[in-house]
Every structure is written in C-alpha cells, then in structure tokens.
N, CA, C and O atoms as a Tripos MOL2 file, in Angstrom:
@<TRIPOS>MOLECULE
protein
  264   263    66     0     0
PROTEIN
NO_CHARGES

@<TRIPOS>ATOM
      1 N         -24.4960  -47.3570   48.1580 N.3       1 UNK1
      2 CA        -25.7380  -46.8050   48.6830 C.3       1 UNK1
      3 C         -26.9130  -47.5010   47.9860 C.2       1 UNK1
      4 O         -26.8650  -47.8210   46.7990 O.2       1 UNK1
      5 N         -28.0620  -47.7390   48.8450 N.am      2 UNK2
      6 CA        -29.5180  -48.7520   48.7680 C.3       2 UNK2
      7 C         -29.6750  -47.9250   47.1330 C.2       2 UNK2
      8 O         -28.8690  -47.1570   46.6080 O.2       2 UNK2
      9 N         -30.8920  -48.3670   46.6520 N.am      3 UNK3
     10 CA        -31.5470  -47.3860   45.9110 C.3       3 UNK3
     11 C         -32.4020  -46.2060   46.5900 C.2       3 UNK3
     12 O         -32.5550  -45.0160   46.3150 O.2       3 UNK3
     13 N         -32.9810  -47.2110   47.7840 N.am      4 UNK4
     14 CA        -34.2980  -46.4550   48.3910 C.3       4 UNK4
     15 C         -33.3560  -44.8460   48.9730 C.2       4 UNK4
     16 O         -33.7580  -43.6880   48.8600 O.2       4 UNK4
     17 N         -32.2330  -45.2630   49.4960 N.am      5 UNK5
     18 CA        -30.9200  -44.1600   50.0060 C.3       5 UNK5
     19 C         -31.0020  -43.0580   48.8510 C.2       5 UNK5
     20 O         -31.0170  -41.8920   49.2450 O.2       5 UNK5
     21 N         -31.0680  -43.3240   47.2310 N.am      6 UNK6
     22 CA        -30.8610  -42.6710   46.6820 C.3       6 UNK6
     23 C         -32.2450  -41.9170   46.4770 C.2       6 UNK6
     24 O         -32.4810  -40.7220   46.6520 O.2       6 UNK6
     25 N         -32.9560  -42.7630   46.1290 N.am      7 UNK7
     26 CA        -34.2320  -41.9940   45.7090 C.3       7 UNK7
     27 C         -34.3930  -40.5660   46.9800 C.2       7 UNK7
     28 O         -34.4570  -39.3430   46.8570 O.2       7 UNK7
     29 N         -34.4080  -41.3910   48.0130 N.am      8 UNK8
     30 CA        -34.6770  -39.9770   49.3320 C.3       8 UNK8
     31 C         -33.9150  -39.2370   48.8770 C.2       8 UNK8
     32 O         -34.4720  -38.1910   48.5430 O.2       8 UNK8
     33 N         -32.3020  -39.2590   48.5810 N.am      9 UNK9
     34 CA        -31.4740  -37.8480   48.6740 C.3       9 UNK9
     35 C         -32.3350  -37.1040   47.4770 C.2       9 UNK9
     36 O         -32.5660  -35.8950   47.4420 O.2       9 UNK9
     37 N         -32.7640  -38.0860   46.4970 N.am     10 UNK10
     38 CA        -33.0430  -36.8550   45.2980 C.3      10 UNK10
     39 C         -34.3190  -36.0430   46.0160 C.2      10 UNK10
     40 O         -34.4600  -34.8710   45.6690 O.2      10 UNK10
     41 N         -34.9800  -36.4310   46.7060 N.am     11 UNK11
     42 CA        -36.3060  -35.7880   46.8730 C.3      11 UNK11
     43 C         -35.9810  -35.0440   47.8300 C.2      11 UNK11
     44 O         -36.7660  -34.1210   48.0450 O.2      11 UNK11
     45 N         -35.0660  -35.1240   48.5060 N.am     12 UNK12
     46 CA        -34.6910  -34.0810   49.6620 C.3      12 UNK12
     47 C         -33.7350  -32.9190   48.8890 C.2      12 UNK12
     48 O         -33.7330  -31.7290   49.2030 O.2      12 UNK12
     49 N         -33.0450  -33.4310   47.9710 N.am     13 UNK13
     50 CA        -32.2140  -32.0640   47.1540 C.3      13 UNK13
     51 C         -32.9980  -31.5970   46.0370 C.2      13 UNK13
     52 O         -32.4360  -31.0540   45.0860 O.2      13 UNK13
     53 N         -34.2750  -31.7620   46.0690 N.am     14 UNK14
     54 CA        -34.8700  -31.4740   44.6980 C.3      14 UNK14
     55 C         -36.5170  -31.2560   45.4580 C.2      14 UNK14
     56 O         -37.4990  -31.1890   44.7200 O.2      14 UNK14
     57 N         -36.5630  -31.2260   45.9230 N.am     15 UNK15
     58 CA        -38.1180  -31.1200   46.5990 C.3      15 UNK15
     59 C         -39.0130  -30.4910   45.9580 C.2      15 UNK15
     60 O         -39.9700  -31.1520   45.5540 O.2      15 UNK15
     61 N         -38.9700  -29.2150   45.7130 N.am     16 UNK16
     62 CA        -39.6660  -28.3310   44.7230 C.3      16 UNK16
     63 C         -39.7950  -29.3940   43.4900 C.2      16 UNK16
     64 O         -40.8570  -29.9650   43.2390 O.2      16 UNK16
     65 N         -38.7660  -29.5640   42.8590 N.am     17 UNK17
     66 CA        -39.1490  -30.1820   41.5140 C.3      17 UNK17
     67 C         -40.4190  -31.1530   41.5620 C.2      17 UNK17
     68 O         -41.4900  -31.1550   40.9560 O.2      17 UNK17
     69 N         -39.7330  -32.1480   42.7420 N.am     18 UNK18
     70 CA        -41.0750  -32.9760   42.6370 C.3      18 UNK18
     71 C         -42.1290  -32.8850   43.0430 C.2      18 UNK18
     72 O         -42.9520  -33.6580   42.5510 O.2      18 UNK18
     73 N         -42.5720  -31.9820   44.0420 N.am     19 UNK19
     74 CA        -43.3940  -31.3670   44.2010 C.3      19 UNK19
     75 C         -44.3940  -30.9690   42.9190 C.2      19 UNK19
     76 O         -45.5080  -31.3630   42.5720 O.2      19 UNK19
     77 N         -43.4360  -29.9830   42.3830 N.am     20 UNK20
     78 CA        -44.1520  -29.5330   41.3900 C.3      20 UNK20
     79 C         -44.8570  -30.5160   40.0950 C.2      20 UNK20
     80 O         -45.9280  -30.4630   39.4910 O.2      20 UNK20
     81 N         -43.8120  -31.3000   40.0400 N.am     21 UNK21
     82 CA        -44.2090  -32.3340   38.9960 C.3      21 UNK21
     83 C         -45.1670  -33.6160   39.6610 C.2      21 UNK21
     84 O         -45.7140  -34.4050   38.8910 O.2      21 UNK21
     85 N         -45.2630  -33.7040   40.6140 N.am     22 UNK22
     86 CA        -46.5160  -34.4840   41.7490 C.3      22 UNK22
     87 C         -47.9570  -33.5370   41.3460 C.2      22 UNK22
     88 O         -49.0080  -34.0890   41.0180 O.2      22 UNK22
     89 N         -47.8340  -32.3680   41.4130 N.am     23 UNK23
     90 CA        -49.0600  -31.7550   40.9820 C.3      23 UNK23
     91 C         -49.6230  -31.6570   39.5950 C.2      23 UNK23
     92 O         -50.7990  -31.6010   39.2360 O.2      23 UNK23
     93 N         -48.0910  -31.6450   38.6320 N.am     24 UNK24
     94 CA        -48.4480  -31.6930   37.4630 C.3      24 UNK24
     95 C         -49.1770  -32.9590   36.7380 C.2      24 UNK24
     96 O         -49.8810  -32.7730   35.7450 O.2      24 UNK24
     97 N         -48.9780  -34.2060   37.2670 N.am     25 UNK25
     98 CA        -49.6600  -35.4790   37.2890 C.3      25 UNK25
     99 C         -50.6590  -35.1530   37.4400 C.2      25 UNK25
    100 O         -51.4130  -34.9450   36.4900 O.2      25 UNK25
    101 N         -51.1120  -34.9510   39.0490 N.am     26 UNK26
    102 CA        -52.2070  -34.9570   39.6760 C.3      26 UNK26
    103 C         -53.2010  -34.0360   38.6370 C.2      26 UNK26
    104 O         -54.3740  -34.4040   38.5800 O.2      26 UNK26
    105 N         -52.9250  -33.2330   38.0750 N.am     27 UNK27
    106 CA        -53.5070  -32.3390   37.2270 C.3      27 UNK27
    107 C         -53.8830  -33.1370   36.0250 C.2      27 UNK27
    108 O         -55.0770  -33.2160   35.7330 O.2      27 UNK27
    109 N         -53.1920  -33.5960   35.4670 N.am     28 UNK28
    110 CA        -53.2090  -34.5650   34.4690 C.3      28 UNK28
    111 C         -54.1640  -35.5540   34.6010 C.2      28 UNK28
    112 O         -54.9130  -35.7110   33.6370 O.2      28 UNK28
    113 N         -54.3500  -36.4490   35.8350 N.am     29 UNK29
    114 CA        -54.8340  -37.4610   35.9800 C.3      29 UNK29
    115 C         -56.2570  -36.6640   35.9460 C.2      29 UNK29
    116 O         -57.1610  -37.0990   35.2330 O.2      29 UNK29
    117 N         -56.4490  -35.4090   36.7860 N.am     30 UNK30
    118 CA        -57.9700  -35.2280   36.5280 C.3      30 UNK30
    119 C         -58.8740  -34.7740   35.1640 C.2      30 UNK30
    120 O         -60.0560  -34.7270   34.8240 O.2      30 UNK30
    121 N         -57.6950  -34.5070   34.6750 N.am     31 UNK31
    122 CA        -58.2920  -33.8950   33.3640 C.3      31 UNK31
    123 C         -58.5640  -35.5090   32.7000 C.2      31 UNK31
    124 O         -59.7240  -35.8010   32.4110 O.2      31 UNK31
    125 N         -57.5230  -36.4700   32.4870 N.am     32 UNK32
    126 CA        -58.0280  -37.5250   31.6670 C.3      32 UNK32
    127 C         -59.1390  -38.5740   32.3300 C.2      32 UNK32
    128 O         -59.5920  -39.5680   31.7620 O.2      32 UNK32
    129 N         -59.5360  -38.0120   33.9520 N.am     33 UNK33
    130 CA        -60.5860  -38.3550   34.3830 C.3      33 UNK33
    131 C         -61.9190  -38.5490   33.9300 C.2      33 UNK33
    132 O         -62.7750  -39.4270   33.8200 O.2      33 UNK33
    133 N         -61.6570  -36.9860   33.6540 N.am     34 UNK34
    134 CA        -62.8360  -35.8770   33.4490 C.3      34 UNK34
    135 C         -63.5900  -36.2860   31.7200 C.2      34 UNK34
    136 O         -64.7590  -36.4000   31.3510 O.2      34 UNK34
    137 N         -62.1700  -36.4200   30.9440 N.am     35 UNK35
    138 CA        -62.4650  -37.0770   29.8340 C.3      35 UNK35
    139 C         -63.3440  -38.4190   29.5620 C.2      35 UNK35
    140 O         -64.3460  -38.6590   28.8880 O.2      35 UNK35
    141 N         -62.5540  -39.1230   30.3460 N.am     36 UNK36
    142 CA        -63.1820  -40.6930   29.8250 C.3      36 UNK36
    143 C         -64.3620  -40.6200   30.7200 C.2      36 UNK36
    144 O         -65.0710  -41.6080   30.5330 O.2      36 UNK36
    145 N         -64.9260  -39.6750   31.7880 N.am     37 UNK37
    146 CA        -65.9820  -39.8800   32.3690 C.3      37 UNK37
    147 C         -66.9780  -38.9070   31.2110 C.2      37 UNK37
    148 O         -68.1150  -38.7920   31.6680 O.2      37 UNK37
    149 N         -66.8600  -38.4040   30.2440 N.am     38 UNK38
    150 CA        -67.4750  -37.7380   29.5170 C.3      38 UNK38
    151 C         -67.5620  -39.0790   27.9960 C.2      38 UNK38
    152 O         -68.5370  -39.4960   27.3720 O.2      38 UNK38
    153 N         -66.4320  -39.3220   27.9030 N.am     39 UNK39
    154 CA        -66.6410  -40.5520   26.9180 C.3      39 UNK39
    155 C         -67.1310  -41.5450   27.6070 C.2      39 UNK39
    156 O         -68.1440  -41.7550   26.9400 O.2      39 UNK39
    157 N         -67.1650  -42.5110   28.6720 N.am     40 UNK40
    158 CA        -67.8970  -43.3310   29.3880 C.3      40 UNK40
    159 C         -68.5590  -42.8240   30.5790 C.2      40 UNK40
    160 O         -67.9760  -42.3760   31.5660 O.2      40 UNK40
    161 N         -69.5420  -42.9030   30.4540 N.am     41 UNK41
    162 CA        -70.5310  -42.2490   32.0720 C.3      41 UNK41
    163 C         -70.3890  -43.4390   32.4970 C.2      41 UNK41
    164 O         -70.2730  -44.4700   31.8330 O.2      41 UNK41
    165 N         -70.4000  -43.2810   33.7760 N.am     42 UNK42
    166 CA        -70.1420  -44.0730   35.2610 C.3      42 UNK42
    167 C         -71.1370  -45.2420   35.2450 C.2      42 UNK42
    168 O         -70.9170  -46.4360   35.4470 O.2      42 UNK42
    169 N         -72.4030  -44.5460   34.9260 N.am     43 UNK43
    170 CA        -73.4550  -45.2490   35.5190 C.3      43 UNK43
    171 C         -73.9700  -45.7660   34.3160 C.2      43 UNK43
    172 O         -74.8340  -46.5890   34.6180 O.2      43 UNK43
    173 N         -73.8350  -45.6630   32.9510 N.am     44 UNK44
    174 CA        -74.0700  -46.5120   31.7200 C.3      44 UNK44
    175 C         -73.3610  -47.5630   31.5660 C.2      44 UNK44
    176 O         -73.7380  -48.6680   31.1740 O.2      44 UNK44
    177 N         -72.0330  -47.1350   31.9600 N.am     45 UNK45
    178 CA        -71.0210  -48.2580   31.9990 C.3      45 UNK45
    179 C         -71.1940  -49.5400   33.1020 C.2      45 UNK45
    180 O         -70.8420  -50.7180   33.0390 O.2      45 UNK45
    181 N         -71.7920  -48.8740   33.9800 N.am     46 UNK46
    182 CA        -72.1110  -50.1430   35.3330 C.3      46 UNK46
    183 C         -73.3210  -50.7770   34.9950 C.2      46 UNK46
    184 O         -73.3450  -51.8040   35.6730 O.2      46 UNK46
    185 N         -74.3630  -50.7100   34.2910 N.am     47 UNK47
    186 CA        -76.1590  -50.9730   33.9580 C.3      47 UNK47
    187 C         -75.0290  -51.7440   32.8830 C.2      47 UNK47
    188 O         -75.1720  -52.9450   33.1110 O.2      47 UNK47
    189 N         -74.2780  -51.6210   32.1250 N.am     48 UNK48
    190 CA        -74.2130  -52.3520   31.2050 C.3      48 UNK48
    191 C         -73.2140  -53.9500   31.7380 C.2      48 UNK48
    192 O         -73.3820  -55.1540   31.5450 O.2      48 UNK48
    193 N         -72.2190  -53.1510   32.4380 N.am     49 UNK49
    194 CA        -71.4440  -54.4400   32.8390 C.3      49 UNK49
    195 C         -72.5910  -55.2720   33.7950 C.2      49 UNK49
    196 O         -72.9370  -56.4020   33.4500 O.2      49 UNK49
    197 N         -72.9310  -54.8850   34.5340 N.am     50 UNK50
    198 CA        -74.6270  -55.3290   35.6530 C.3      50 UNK50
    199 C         -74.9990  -56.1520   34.8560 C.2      50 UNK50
    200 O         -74.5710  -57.2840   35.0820 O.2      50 UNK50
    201 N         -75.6450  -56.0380   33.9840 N.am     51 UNK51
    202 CA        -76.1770  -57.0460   32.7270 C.3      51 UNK51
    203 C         -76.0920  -57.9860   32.0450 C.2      51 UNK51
    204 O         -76.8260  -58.9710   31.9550 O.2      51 UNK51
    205 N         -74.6860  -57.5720   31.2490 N.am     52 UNK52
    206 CA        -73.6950  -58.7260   31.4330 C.3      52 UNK52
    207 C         -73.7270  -59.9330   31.9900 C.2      52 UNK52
    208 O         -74.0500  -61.0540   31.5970 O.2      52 UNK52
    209 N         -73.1530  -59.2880   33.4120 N.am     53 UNK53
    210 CA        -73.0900  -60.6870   34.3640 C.3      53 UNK53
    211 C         -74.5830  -61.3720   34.3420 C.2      53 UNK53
    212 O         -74.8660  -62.5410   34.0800 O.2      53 UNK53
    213 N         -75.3190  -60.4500   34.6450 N.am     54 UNK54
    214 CA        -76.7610  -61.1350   35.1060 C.3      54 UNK54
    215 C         -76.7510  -61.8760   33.6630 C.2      54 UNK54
    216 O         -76.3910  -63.0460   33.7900 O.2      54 UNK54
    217 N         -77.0140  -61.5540   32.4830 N.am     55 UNK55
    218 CA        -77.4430  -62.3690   31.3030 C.3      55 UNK55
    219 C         -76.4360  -63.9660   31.3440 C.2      55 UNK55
    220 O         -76.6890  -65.0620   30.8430 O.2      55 UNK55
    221 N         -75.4840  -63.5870   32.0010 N.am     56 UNK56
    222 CA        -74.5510  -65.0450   32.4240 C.3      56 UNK56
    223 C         -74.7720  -65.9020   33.4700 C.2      56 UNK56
    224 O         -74.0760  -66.8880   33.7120 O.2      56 UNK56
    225 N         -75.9190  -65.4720   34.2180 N.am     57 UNK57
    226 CA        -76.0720  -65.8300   35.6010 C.3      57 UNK57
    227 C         -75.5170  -65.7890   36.2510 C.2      57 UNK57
    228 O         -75.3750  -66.8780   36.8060 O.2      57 UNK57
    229 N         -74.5950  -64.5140   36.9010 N.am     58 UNK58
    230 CA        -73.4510  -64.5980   37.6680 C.3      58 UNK58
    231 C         -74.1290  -63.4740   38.2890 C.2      58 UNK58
    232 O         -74.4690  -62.4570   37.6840 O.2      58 UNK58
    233 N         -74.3850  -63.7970   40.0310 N.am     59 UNK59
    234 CA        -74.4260  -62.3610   40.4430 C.3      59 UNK59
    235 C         -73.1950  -61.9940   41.6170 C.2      59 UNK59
    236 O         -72.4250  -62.4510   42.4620 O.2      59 UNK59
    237 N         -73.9160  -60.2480   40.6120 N.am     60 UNK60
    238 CA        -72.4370  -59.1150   41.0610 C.3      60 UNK60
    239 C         -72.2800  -59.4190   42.6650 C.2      60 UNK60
    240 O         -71.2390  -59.5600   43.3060 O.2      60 UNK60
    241 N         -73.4810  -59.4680   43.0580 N.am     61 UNK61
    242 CA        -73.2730  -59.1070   44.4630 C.3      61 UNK61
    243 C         -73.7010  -60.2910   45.3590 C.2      61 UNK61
    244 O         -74.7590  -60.2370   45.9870 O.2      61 UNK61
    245 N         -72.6780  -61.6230   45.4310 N.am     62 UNK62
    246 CA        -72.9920  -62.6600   46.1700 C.3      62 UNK62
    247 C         -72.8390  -62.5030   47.9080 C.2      62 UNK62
    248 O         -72.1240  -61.5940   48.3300 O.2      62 UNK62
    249 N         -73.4430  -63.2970   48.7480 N.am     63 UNK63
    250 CA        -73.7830  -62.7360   49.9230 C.3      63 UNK63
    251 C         -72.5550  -63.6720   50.7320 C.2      63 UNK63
    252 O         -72.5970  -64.8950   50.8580 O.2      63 UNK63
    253 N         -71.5290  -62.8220   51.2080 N.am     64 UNK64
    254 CA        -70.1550  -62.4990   51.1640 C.3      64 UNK64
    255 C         -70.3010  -62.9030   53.0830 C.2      64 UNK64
    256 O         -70.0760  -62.0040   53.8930 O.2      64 UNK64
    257 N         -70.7260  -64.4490   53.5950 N.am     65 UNK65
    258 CA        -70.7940  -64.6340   54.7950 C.3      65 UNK65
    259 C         -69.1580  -65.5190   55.5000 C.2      65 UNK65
    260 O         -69.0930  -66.4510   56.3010 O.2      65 UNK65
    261 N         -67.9510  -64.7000   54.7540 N.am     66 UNK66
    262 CA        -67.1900  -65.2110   55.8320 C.3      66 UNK66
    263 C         -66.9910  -63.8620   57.1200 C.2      66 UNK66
    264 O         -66.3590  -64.0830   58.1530 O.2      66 UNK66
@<TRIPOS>BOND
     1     1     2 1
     2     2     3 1
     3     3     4 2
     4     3     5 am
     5     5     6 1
     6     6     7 1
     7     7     8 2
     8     7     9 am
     9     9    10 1
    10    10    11 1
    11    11    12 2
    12    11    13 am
    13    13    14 1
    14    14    15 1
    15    15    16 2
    16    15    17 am
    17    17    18 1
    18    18    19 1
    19    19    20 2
    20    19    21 am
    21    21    22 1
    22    22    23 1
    23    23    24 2
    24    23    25 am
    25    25    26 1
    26    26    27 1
    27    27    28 2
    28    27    29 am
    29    29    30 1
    30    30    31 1
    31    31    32 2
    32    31    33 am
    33    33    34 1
    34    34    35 1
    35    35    36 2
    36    35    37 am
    37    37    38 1
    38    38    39 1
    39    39    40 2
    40    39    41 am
    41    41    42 1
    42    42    43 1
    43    43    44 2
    44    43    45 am
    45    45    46 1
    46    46    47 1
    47    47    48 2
    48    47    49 am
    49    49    50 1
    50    50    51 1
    51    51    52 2
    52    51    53 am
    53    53    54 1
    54    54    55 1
    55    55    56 2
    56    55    57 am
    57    57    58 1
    58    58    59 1
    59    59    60 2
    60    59    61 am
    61    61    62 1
    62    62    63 1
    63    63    64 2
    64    63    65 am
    65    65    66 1
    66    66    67 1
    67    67    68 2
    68    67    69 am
    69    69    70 1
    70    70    71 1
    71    71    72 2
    72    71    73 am
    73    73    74 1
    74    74    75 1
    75    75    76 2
    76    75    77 am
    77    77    78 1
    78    78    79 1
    79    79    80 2
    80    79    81 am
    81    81    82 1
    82    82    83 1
    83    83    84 2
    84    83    85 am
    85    85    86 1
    86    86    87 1
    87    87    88 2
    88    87    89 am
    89    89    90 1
    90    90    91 1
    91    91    92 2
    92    91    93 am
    93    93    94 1
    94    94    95 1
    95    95    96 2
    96    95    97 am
    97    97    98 1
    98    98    99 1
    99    99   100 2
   100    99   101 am
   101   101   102 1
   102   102   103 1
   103   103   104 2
   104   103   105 am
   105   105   106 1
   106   106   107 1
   107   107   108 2
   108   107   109 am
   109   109   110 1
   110   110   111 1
   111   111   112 2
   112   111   113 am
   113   113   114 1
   114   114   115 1
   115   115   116 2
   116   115   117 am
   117   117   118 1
   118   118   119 1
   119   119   120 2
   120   119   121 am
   121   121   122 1
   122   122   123 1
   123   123   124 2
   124   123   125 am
   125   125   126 1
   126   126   127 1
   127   127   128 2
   128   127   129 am
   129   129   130 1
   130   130   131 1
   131   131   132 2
   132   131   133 am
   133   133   134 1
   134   134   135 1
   135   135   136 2
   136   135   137 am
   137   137   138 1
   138   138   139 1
   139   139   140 2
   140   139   141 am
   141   141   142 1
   142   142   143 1
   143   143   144 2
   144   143   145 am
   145   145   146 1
   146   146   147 1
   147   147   148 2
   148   147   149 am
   149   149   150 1
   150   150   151 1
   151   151   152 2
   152   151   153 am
   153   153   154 1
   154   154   155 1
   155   155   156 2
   156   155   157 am
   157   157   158 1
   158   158   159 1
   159   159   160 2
   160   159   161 am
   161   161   162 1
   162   162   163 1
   163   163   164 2
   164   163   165 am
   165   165   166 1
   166   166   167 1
   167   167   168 2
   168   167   169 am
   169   169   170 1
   170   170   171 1
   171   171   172 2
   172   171   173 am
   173   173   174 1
   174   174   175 1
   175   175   176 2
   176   175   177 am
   177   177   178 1
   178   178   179 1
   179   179   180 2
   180   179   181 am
   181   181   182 1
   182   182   183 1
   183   183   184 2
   184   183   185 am
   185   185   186 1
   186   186   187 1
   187   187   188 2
   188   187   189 am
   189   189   190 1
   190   190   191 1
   191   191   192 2
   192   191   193 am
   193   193   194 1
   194   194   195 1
   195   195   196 2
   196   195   197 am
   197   197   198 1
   198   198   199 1
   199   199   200 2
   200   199   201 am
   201   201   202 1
   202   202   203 1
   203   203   204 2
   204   203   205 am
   205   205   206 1
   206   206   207 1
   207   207   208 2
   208   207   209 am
   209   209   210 1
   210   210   211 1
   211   211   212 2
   212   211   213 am
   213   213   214 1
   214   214   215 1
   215   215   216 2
   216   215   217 am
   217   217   218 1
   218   218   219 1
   219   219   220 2
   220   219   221 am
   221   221   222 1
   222   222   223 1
   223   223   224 2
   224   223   225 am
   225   225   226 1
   226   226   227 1
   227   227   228 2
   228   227   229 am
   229   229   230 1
   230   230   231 1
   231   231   232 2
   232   231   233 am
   233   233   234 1
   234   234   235 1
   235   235   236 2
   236   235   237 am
   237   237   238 1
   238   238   239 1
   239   239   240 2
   240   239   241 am
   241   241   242 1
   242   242   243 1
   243   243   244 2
   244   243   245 am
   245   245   246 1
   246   246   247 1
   247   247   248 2
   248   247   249 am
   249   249   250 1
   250   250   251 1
   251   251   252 2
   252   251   253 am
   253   253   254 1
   254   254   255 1
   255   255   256 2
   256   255   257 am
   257   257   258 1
   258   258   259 1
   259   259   260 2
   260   259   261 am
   261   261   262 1
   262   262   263 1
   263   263   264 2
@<TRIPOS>SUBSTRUCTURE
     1 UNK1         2 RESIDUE 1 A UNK
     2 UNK2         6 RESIDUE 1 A UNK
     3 UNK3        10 RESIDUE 1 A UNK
     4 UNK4        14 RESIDUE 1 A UNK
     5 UNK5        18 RESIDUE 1 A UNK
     6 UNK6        22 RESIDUE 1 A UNK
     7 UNK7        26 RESIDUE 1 A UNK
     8 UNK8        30 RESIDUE 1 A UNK
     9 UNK9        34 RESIDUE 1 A UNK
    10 UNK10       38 RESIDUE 1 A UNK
    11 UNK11       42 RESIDUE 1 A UNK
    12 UNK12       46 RESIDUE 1 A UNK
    13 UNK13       50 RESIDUE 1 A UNK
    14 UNK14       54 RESIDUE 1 A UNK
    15 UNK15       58 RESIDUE 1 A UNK
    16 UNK16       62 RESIDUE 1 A UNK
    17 UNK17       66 RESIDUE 1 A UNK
    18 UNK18       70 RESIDUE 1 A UNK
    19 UNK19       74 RESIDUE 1 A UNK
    20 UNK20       78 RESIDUE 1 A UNK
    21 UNK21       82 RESIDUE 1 A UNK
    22 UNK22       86 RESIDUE 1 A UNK
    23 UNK23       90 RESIDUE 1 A UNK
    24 UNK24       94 RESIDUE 1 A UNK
    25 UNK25       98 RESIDUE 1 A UNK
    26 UNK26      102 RESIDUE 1 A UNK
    27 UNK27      106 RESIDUE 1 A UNK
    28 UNK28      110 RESIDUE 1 A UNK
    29 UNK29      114 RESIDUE 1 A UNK
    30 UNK30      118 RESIDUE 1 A UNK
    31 UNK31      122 RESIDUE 1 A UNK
    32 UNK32      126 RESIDUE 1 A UNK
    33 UNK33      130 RESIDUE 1 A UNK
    34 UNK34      134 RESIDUE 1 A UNK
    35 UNK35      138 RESIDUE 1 A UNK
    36 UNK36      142 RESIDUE 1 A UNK
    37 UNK37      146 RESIDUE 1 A UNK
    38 UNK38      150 RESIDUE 1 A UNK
    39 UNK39      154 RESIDUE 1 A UNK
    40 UNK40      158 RESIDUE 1 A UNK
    41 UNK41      162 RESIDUE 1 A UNK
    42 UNK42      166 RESIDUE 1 A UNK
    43 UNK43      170 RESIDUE 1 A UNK
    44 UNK44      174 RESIDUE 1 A UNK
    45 UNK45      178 RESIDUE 1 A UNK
    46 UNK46      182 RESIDUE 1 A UNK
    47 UNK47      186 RESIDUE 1 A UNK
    48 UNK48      190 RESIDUE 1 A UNK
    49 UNK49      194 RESIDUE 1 A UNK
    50 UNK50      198 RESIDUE 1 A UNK
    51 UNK51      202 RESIDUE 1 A UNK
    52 UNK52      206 RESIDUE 1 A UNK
    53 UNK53      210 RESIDUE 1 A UNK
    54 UNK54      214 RESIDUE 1 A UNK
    55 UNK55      218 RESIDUE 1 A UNK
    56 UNK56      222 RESIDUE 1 A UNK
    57 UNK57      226 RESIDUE 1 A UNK
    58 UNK58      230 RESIDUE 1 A UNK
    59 UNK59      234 RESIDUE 1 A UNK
    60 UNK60      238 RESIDUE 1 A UNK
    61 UNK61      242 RESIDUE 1 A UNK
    62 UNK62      246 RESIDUE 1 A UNK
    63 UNK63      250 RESIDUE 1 A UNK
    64 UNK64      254 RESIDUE 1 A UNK
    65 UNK65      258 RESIDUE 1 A UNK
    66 UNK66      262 RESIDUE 1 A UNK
C-alpha cells in the first residue's frame, strides 16, 4: 500500500484526533502570531526593511510590465 493509501486510512480511522490536533496547531500558530506581532510590529518592520532597500537603491516596487 502507497503511503498517500496510508496516510488517508489514518485520517479516516482517526478523524477526531486530527481534527482535534489541526485546531490545536491552528491555536498555536495564532498565539505565536500574536507574539512576534507584539515583539515585531508589522509596520516598523516594513519602514525599516523599505529603507534598507531604498538606502541600496533598489526599489521595492519595480513597475512589473510583463
């Protein structure tokens, strides 16, 4: 039997589990979201990378005519 064969049977004989543990991630992922958007703000972090480039002469946003 494939792998992909196996992986389905487990998720079909176990559904709940992963289910549950799909949310428990998902939970996870927002909390360490929530974090590093409190240790890095969004928009300090972009003014700074922005800058960056520009002080290199590279711009972010070249005019993209294909």
């Amino acid at each position: 039997m494939s792998d992909v064969h196996r992986v389905i049977a487990y998720y079909l004989e176990h559904h709940d589990d992963v289910e549950a543990y799909m949310r428990q991630q998902e939970a996870r992922g927002q909390l360490l979201r929530e974090e590093n958007e409190k240790r890095y703000p969004s928009t300090e972090t972009r003014a700074y990378l922005l800058k960056k480039l520009q002080d290199k002469g590279i711009d972010p946003f070249p005019d993209n005519d294909n």
